[in-house]
Steps between C-alpha positions, in 0.01 A plus 500: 500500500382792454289557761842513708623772272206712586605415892870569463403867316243528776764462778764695339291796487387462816897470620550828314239687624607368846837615417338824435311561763800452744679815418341851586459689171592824669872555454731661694728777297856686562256802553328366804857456650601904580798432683766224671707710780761282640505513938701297739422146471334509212252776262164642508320494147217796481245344272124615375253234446284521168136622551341172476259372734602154475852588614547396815846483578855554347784213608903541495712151436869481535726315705710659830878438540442152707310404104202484659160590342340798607124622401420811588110668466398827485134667459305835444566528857838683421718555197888324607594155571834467720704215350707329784746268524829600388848594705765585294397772257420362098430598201239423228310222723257330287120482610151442337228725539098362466131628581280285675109484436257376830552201425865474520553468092781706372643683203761415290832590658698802467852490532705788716805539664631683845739613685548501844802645793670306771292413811505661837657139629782481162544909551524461892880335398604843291606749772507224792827567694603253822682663744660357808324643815533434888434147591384419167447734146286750372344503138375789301291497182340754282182345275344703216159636426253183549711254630398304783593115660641309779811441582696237767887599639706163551839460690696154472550410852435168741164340490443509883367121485722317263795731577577487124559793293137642333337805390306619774269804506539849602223700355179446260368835388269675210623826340351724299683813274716735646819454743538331817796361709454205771761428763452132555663269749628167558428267738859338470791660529747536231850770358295417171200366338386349152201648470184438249234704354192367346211643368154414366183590327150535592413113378771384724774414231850562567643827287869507537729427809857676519791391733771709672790373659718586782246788696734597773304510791561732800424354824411714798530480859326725787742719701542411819446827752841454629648578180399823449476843721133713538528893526218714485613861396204675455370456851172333381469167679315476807623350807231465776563230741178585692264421172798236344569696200895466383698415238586202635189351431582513069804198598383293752372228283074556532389489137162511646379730821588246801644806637195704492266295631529534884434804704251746490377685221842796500681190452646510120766204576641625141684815295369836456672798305374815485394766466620668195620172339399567129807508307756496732735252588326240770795292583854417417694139476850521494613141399880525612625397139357534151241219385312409193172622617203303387180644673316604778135340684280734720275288744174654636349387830177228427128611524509455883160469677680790797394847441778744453446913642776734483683512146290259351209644607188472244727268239817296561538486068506869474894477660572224277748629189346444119763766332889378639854565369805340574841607455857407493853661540859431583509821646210651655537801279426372134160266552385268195156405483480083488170456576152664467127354592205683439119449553210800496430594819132469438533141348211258582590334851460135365728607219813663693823315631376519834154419526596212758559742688357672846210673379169672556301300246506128563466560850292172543789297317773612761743273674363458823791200683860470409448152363265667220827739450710248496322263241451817267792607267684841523356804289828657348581701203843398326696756256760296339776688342667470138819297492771739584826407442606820681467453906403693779550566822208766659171444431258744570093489511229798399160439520304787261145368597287359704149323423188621575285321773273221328175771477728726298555757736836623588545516893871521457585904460800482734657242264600238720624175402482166621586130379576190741839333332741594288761249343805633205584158289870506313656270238607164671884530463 
């Protein structure tokens, strides 16, 4: 008998020595712990490690808003720890702090609170505004300092295969801090739409979704060149039937440079202005009787494979407008500006509106058969127009600026302008 009293003491100090040996006898302190500074999404705690050799790590457990448990780890590599996981800003969030030794064995816990401020996907919601927009709405946001996320754009519309209503997509996009505006449009057609905002974090959880109702929609329509009346009072369009430069060319229907593909290499098949065009007015559309105006599209000719001498000699972009104005009267003496599109003249060729245009750099990639042009889509620039509720009946075009050719040289120093097509869109009626 007692023999196993000697064996039970045995084992129980072995149990508490066992015990003892599985915490780390270096503790962590509130000293170590210099600061907690509450950031979007969560906080990032400053901390200095003791000078201990056997320290090899400091950990940070607490659990995010979806009650999961988070570990964090941190090192003598660096001196903060970001604590993630949280949306809507809190208050006094309750964590433990440990050391670890080499072997993984830590310290007895120390107990800390945080704070932390609302996300980038919770504060994405607090200056979100949805506006209705042509064909479609427009959103604009403003996110704080540090907030980043995703967000998807929803309408309530037909689900093209059961024909039932559903929520169908518009637009998934990340954001980051600061202010930005997107005009987005619908595939279906609609006076107004339900629509649905959604956002998420980094990990992939939903944040928040919002709903508005009723987004009056304004639907648009092209105007058809019967409709309206061309005048060109300052003289500056070119009409040359010998090399097929006219005005006629910008309403003829070509979104692409059939036109300018035959003949020999005089042969523009398209519209020229010039010279002298900067600033001045390039054209004028009288549309018989005011209309809600809704925009404008500017259509260049393709990158055709046919070499082009007179004009366009050296660079076909250098005509092409980057810097355009468009105005708006009931008049013709008081002018409104409706519209206004701008791009640096010296902008990186792969980067402007037109780089589908003809040019002098992809000369190997040019359009060589009409059934290329034909399979490839249109390069056009589209200024839409706020919604007016105040119509208009002249319309009038200035082109400020031209971009340079695609090796950054400007060829263009009698200011001429060119672009293929033009098309005015109004508010369907």
């Amino acid at each position: 008998m007692r023999k196993y009293i000697y064996l039970l003491c045995i084992f129980a100090l072995f149990c508490s020595c066992e015990k003892s040996d599985n915490v780390f006898k270096v503790n962590i302190s509130q000293e170590n712990i210099r600061q907690i500074r509450p950031v979007p999404g969560g906080a990032v705690m400053y901390y200095t490690l003791p000078s201990d050799l056997d320290v090899m790590a400091i950990r940070v457990r607490y659990k995010d808003d979806f009650k999961q448990e988070i570990m964090r780890e941190g090192s003598y590599a660096c001196d903060s720890l970001l604590l993630h996981g949280f949306n809507e800003g809190r208050q006094g969030v309750e964590a433990v702090v440990t050391l670890c030794d080499r072997n993984g064995i830590e310290s007895e816990p120390l107990k800390i609170t945080f704070d932390t401020q609302d996300s980038g996907p919770f504060a994405f919601f607090n200056e979100l505004k949805v506006k209705s927009g042509w064909n479609g709405f427009s959103i604009s946001y403003n996110v704080p300092a540090g907030g980043k996320g995703m967000a998807h754009v929803f309408y309530v519309g037909e689900n093209p295969l059961t024909q039932e209503p559903d929520t169908l997509l518009v637009k998934s996009f990340s954001f980051k801090a600061g202010k930005d505006s997107l005009n987005l449009k619908t595939q279906q057609e609609a006076l107004a739409h339900t629509v649905i905002v959604r956002t998420e974090d980094f990990r992939g959880y939903t944040v928040k979704q919002q709903i508005w109702q009723d987004v009056k929609s304004y639907n648009t329509m092209k105007l058809d060149t019967a409709l309206f009346v061309y005048s060109d009072p300052e003289g500056l369009g070119i009409e040359d039937k010998t090399n097929a430069i006219s005005k006629n060319y910008l309403f003829d229907g070509d979104l692409k440079g059939f036109t300018s593909m035959g003949g020999t290499s005089n042969y523009m098949g398209t519209y020229i202005a010039g010279p002298n065009c900067f600033g001045k007015t390039l054209f004028e559309l009288d549309l018989k009787e005011a209309k809600q105006l809704a925009g404008v599209r500017f259509y260049t000719i393709l990158n055709l494979s046919r070499p082009f001498f007179g004009i366009f000699a050296n660079a076909y972009e250098n005509r092409v407008p980057c810097d355009i104005t468009i105005y708006a009267s009931n008049d013709r003496i008081d002018w409104d500006e409706v519209g206004h599109y701008d791009e640096p003249s010296d902008l990186d060729f792969d980067l402007r509106w037109a780089a589908r245009c003809k040019n002098s750099k992809y000369l190997d990639m040019a359009y060589s058969t009409e059934l290329e042009v034909q399979r490839a889509d249109p390069c056009y620039l589209s200024i839409d127009f706020p919604i007016m509720e105040k119509h208009y009946q002249y319309v009038k075009v200035v082109v400020n600026k031209t971009f340079f050719a695609a090796n950054d040289n400007d060829y263009n120093t009698a200011q001429h302008v060119t672009f293929h097509e033009f098309e005015l869109y109004v508010g369907k009626e």
